[in-house]
N, CA, C and O atoms as a Tripos MOL2 file, in Angstrom:
@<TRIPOS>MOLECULE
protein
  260   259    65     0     0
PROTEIN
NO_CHARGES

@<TRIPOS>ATOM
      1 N         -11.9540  -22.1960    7.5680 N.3       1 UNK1
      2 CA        -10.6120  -21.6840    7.5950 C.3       1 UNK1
      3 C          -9.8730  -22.2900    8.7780 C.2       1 UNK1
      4 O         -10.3470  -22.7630    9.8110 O.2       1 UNK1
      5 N          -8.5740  -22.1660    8.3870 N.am      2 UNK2
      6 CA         -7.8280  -22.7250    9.9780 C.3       2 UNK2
      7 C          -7.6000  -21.8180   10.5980 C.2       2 UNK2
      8 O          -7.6030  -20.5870   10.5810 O.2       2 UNK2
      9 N          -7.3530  -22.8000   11.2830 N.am      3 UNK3
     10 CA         -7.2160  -21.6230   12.9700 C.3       3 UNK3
     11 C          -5.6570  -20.9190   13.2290 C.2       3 UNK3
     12 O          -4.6440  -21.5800   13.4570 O.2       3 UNK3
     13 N          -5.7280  -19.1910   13.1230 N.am      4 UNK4
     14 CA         -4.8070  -18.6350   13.1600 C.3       4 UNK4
     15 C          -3.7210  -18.3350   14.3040 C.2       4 UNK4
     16 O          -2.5970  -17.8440   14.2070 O.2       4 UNK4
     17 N          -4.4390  -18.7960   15.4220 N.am      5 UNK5
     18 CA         -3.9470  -19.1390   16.9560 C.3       5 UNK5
     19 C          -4.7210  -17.4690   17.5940 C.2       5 UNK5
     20 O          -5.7790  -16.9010   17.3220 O.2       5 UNK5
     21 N          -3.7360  -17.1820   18.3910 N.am      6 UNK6
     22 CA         -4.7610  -16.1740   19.4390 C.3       6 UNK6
     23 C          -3.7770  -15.2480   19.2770 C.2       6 UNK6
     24 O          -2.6330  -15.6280   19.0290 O.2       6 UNK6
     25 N          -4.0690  -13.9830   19.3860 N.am      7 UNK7
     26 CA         -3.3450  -12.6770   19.6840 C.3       7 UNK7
     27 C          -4.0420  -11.8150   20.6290 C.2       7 UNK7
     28 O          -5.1790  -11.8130   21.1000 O.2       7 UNK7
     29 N          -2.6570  -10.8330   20.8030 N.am      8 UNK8
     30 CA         -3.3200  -10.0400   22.1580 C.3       8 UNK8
     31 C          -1.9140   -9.1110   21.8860 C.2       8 UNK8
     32 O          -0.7370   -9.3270   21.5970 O.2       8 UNK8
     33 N          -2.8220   -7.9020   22.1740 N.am      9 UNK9
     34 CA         -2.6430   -6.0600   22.1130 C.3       9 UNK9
     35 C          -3.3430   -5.3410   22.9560 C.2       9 UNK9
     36 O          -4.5630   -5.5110   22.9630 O.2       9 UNK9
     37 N          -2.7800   -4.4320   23.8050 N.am     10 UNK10
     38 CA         -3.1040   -3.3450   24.2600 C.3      10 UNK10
     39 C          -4.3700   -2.2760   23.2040 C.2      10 UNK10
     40 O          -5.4240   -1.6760   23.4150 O.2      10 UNK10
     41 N          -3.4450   -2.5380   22.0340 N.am     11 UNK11
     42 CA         -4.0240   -1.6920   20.7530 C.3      11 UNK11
     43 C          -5.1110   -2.1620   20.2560 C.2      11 UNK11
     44 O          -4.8600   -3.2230   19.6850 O.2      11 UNK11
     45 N          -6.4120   -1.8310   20.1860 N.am     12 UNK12
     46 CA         -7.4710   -2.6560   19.6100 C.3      12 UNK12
     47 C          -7.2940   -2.7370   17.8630 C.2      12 UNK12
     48 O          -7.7280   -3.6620   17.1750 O.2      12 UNK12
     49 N          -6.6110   -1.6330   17.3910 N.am     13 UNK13
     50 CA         -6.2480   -1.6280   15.8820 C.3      13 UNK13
     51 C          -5.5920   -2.1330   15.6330 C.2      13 UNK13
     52 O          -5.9340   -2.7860   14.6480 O.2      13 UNK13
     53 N          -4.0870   -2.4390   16.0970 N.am     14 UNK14
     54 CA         -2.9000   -3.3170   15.9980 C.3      14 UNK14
     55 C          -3.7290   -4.9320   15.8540 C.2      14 UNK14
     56 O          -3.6160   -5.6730   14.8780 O.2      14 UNK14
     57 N          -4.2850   -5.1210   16.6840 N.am     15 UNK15
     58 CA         -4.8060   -6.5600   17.0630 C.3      15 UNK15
     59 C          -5.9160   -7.1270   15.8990 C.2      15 UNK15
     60 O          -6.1160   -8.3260   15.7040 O.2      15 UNK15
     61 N          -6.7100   -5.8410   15.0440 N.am     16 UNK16
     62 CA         -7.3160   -6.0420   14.2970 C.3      16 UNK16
     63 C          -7.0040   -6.3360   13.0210 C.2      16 UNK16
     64 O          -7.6890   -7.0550   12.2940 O.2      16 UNK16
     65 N          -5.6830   -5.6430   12.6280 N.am     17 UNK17
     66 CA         -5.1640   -5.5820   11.5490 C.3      17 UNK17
     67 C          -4.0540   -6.5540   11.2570 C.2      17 UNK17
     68 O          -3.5840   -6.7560   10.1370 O.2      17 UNK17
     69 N          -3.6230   -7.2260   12.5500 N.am     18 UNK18
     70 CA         -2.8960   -8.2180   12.6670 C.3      18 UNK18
     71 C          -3.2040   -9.5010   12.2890 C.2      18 UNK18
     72 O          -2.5540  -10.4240   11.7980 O.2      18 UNK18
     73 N          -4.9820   -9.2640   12.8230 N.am     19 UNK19
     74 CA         -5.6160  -10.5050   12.4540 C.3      19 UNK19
     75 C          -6.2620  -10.9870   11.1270 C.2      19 UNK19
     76 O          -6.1460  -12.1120   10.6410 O.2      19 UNK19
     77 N          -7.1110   -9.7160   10.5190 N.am     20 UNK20
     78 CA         -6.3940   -9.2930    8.8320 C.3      20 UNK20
     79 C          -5.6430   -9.9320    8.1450 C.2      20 UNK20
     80 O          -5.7910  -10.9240    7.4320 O.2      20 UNK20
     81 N          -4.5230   -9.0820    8.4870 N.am     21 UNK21
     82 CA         -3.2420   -9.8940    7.8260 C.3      21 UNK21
     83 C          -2.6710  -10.9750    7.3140 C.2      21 UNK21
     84 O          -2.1230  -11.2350    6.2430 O.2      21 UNK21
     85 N          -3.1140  -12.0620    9.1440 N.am     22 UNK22
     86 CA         -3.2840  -13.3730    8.8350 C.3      22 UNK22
     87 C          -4.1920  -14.1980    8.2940 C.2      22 UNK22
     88 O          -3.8830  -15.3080    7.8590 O.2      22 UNK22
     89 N          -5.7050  -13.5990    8.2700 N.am     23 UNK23
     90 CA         -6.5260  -14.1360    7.6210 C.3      23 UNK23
     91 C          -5.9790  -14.0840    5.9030 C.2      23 UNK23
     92 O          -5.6910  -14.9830    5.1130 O.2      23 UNK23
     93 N          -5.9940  -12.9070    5.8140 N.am     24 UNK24
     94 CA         -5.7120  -12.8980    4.2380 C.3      24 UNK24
     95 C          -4.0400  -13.5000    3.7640 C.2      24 UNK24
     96 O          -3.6190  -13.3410    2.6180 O.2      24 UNK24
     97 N          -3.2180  -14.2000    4.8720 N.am     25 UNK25
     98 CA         -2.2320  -14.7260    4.4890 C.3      25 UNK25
     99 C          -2.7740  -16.7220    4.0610 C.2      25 UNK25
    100 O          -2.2290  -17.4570    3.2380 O.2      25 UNK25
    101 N          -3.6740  -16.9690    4.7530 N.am     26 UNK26
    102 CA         -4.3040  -18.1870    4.6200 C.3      26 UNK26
    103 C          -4.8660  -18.6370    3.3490 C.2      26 UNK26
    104 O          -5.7460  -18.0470    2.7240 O.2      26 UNK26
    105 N          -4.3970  -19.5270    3.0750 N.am     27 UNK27
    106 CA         -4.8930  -20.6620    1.7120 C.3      27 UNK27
    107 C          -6.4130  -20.8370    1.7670 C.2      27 UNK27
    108 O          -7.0230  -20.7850    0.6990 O.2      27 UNK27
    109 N          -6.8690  -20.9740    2.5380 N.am     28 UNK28
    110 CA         -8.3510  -20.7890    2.7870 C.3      28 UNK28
    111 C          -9.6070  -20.3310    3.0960 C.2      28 UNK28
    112 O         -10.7450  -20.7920    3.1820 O.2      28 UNK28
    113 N          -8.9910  -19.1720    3.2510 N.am     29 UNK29
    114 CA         -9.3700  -17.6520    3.8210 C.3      29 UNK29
    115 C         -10.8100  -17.0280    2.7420 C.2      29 UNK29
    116 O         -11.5500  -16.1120    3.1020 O.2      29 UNK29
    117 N         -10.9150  -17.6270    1.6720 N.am     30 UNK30
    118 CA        -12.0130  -16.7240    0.4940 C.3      30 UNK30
    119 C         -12.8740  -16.4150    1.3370 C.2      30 UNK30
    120 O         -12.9560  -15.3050    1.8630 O.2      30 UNK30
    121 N         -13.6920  -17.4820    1.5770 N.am     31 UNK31
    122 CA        -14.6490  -16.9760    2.1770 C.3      31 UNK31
    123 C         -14.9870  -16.1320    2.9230 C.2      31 UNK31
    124 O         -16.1360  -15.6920    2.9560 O.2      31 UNK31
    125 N         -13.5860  -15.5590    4.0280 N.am     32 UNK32
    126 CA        -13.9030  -15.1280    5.0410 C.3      32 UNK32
    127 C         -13.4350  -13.7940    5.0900 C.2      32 UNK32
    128 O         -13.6280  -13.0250    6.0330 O.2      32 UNK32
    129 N         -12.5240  -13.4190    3.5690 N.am     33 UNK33
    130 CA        -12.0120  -12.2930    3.3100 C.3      33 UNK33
    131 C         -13.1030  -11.8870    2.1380 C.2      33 UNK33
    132 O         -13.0670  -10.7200    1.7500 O.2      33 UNK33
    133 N         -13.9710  -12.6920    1.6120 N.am     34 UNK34
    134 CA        -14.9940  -11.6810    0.9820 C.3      34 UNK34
    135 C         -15.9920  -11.3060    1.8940 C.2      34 UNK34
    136 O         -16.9150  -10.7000    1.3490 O.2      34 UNK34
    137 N         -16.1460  -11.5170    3.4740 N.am     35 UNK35
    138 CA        -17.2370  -11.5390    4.4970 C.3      35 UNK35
    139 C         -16.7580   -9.8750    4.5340 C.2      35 UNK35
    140 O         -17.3860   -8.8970    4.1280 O.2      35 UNK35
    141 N         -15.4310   -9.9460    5.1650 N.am     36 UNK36
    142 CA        -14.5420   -8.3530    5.2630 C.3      36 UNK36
    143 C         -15.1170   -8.1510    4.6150 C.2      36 UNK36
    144 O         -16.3340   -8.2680    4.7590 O.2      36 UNK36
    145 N         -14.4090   -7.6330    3.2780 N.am     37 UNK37
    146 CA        -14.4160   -7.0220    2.1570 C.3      37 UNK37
    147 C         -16.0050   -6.7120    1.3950 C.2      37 UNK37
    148 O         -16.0520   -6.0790    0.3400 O.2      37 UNK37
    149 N         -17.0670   -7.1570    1.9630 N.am     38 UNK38
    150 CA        -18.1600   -6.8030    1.6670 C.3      38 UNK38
    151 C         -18.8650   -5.7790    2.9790 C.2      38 UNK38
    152 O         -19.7170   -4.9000    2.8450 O.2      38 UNK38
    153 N         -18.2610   -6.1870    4.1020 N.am     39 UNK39
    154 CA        -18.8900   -5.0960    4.9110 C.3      39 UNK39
    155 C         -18.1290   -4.2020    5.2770 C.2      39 UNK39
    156 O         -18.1920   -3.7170    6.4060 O.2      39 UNK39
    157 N         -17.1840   -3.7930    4.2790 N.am     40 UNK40
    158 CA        -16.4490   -2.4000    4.8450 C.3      40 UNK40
    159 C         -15.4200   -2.6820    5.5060 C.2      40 UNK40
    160 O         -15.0470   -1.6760    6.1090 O.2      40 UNK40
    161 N         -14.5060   -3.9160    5.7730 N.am     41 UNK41
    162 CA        -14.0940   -4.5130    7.1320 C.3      41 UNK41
    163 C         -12.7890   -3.1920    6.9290 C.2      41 UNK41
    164 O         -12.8080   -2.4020    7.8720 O.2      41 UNK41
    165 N         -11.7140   -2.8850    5.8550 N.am     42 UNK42
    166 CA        -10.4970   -3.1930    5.8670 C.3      42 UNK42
    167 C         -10.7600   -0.9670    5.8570 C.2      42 UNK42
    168 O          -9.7660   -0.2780    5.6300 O.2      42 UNK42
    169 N         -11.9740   -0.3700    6.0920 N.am     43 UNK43
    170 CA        -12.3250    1.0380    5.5550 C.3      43 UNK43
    171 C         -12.2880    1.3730    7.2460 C.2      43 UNK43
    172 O         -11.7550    2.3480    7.7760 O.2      43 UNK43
    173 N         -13.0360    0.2350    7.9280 N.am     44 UNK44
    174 CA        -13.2460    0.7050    9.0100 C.3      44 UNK44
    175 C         -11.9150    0.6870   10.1450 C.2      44 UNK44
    176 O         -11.9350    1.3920   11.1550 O.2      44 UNK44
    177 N         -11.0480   -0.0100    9.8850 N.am     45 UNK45
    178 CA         -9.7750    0.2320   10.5980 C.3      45 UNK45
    179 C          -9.0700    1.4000   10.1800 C.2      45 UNK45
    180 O          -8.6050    2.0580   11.1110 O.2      45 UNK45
    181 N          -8.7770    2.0220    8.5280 N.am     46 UNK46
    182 CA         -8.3470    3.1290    7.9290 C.3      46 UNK46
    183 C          -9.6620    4.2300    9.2550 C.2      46 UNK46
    184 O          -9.0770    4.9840   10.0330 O.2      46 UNK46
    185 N         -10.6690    4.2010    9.3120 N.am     47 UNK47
    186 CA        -11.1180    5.0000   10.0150 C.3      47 UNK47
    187 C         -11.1310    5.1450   11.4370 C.2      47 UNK47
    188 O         -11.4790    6.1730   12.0170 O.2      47 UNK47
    189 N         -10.7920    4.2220   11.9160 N.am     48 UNK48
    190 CA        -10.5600    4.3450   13.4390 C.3      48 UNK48
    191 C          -8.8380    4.8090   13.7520 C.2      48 UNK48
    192 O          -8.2810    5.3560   14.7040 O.2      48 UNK48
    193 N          -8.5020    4.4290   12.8050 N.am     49 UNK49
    194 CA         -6.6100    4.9910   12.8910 C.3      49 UNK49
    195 C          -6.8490    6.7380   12.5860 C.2      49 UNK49
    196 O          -6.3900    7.6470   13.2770 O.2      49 UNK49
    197 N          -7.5590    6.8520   11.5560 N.am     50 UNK50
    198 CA         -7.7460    8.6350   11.6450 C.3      50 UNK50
    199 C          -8.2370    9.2720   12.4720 C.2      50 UNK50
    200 O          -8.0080   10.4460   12.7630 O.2      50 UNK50
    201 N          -9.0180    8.4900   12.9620 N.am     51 UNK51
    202 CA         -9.8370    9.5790   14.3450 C.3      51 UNK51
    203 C          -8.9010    9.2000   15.4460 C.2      51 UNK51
    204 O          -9.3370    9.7170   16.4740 O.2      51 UNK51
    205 N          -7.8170    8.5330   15.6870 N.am     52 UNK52
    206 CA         -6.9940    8.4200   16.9700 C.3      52 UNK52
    207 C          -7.2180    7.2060   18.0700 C.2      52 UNK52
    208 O          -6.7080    7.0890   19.1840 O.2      52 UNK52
    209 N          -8.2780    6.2260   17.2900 N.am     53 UNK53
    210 CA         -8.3790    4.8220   18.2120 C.3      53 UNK53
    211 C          -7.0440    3.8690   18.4730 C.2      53 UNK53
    212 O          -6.9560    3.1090   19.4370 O.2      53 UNK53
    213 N          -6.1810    4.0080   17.6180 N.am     54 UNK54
    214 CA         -4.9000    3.7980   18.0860 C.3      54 UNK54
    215 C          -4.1690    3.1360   16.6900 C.2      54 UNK54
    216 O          -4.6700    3.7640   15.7570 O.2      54 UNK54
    217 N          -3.4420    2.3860   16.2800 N.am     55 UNK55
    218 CA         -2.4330    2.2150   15.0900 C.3      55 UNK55
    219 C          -2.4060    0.9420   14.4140 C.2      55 UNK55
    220 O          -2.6980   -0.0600   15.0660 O.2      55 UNK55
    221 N          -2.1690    0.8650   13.4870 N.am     56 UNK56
    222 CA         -2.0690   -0.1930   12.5110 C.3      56 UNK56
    223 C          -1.4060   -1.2850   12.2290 C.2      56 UNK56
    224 O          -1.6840   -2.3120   11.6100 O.2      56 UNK56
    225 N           0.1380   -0.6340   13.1590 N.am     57 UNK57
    226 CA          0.8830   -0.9620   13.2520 C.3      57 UNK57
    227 C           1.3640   -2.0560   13.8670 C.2      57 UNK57
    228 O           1.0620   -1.9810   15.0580 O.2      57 UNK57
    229 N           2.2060   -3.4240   13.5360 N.am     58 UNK58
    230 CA          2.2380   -4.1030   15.3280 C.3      58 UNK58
    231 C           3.5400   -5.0090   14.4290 C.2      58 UNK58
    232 O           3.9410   -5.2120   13.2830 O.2      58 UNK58
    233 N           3.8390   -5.3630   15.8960 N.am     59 UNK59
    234 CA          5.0510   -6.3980   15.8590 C.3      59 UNK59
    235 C           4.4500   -7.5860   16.3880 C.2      59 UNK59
    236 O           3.9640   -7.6870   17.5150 O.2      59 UNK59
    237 N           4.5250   -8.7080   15.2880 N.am     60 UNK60
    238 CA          4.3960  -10.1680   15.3810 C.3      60 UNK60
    239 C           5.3620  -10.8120   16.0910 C.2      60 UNK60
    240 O           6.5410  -10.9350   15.7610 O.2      60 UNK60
    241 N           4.8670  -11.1920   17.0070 N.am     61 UNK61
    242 CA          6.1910  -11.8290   18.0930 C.3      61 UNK61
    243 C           4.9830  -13.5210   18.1830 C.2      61 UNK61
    244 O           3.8120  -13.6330   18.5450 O.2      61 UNK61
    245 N           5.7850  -14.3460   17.7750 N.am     62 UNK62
    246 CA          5.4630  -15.9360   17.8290 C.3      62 UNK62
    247 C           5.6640  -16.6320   18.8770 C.2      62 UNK62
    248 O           6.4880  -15.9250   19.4560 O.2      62 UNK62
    249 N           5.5000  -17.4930   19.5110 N.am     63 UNK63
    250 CA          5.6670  -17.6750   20.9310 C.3      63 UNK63
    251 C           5.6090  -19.2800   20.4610 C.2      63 UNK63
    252 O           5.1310  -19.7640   19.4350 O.2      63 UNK63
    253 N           6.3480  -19.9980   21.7200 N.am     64 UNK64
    254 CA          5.7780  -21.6750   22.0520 C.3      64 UNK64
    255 C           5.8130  -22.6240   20.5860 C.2      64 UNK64
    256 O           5.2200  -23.6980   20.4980 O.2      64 UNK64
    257 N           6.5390  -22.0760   19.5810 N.am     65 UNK65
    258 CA          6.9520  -22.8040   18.2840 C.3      65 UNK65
    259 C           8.0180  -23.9990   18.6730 C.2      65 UNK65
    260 O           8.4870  -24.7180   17.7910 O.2      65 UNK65
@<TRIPOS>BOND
     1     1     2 1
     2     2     3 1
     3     3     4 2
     4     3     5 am
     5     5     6 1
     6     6     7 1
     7     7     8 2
     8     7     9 am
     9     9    10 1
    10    10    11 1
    11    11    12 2
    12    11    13 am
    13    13    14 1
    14    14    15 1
    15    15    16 2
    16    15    17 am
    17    17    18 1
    18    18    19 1
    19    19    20 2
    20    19    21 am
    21    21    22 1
    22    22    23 1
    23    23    24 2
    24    23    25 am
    25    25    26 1
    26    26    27 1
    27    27    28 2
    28    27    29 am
    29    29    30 1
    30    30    31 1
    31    31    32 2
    32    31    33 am
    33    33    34 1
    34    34    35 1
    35    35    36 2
    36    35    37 am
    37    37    38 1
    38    38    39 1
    39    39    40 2
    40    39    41 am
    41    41    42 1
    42    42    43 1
    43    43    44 2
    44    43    45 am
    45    45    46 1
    46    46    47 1
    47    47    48 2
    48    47    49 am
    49    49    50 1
    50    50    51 1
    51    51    52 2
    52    51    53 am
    53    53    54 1
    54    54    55 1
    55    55    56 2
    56    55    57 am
    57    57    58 1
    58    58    59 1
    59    59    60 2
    60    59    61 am
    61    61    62 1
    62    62    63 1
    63    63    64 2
    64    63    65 am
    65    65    66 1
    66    66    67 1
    67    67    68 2
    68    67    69 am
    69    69    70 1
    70    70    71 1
    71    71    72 2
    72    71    73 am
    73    73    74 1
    74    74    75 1
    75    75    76 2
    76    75    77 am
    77    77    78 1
    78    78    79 1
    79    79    80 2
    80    79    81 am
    81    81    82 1
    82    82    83 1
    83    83    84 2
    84    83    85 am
    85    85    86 1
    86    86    87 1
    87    87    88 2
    88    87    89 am
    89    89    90 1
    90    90    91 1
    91    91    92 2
    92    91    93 am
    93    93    94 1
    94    94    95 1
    95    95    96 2
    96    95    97 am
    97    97    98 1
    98    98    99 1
    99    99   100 2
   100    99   101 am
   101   101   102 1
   102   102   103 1
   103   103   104 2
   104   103   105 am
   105   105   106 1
   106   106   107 1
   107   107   108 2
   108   107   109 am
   109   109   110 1
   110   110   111 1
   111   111   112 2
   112   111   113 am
   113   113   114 1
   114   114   115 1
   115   115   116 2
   116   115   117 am
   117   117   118 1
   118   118   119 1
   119   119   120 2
   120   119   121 am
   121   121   122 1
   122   122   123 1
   123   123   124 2
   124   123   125 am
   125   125   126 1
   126   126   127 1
   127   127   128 2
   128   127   129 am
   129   129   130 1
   130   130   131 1
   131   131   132 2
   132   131   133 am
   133   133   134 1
   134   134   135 1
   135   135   136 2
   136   135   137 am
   137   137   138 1
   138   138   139 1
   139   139   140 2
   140   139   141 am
   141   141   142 1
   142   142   143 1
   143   143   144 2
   144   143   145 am
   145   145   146 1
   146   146   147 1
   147   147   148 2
   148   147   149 am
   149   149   150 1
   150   150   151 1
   151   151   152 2
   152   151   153 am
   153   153   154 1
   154   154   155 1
   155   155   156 2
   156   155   157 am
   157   157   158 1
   158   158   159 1
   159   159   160 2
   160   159   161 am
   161   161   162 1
   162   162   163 1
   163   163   164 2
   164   163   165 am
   165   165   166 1
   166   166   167 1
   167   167   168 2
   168   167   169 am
   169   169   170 1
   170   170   171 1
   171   171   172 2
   172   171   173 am
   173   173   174 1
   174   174   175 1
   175   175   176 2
   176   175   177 am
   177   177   178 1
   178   178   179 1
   179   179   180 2
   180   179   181 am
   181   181   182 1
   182   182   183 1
   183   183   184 2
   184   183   185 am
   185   185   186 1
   186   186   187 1
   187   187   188 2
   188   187   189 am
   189   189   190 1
   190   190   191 1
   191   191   192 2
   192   191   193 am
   193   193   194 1
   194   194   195 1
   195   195   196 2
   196   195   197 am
   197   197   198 1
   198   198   199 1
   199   199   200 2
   200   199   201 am
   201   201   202 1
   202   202   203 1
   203   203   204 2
   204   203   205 am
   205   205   206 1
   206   206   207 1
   207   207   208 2
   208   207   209 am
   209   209   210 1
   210   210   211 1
   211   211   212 2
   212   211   213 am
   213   213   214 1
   214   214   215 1
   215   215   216 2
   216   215   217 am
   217   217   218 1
   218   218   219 1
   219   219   220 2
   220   219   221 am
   221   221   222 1
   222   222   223 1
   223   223   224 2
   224   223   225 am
   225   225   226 1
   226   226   227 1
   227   227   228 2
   228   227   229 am
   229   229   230 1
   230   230   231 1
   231   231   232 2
   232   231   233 am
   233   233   234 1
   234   234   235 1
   235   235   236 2
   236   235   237 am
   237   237   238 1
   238   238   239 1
   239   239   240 2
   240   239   241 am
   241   241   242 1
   242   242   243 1
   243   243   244 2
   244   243   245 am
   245   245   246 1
   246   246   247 1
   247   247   248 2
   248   247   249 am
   249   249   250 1
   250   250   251 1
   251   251   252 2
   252   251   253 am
   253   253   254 1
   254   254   255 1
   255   255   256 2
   256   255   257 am
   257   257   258 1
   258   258   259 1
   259   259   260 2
@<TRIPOS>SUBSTRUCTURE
     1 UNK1         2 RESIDUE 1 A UNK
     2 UNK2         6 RESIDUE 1 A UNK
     3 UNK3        10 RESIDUE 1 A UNK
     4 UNK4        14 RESIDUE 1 A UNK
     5 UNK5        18 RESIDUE 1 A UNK
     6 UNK6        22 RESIDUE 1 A UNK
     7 UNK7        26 RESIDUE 1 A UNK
     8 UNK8        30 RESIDUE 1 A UNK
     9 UNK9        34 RESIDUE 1 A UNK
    10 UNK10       38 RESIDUE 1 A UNK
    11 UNK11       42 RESIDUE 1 A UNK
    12 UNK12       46 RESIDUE 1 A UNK
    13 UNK13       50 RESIDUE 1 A UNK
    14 UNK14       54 RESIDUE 1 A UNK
    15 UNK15       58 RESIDUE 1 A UNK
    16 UNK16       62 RESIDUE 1 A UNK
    17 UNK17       66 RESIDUE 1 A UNK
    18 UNK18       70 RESIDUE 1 A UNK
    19 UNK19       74 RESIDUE 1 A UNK
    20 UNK20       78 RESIDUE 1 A UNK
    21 UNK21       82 RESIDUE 1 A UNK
    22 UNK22       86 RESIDUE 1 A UNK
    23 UNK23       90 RESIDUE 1 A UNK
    24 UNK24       94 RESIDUE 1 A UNK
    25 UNK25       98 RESIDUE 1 A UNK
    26 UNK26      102 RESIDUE 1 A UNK
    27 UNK27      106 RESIDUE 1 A UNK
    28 UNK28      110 RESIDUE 1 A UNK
    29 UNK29      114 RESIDUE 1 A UNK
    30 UNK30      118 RESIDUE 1 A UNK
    31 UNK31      122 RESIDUE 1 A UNK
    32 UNK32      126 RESIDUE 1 A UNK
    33 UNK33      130 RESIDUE 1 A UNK
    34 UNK34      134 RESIDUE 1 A UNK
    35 UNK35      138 RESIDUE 1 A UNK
    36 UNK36      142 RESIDUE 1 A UNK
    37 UNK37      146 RESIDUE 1 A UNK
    38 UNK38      150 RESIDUE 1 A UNK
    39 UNK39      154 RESIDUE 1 A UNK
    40 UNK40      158 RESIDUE 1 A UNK
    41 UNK41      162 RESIDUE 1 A UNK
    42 UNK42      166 RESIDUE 1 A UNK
    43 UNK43      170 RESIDUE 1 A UNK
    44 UNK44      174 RESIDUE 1 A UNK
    45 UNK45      178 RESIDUE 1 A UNK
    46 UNK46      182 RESIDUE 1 A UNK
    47 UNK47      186 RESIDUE 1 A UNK
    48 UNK48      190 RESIDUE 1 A UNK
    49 UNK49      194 RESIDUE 1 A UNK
    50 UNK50      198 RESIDUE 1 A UNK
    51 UNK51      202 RESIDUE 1 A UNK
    52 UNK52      206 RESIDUE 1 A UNK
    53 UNK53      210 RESIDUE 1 A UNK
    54 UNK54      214 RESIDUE 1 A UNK
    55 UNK55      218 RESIDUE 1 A UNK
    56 UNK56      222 RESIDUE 1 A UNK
    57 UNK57      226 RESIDUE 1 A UNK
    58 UNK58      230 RESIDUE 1 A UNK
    59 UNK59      234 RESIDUE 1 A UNK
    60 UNK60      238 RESIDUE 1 A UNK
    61 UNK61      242 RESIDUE 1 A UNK
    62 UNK62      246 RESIDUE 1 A UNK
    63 UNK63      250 RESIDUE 1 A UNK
    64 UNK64      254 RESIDUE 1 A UNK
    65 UNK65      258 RESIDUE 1 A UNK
């Protein structure tokens, strides 16, 4: 897969789901979104947002384009 560049959050969930996002926005990504998707990847962020590890949520801010 290519390389999605680097991110960074305060939020360990924001940062996870961000990276998610972009994986599964990638043309080349199968492989690495059936790796997720077989170990629970996308259950275990829904579960750390319910118990209060922090949010899902995030703002993509692009930098140095």
């Amino acid at each position: 897969m290519h390389d999605i560049g680097i991110l960074a959050s305060a939020d360990p969930l924001a940062i996870d789901q961000a990276a998610i996002d972009l994986v599964y926005a990638m043309p080349d990504s199968r492989s690495l979104v059936n790796r997720i998707e077989s170990r629970n990847g996308l259950h275990t962020l829904e579960a750390g947002e319910k118990i209060g590890l922090g949010s899902r949520s995030y703002r993509l801010v692009i930098m140095g384009e």
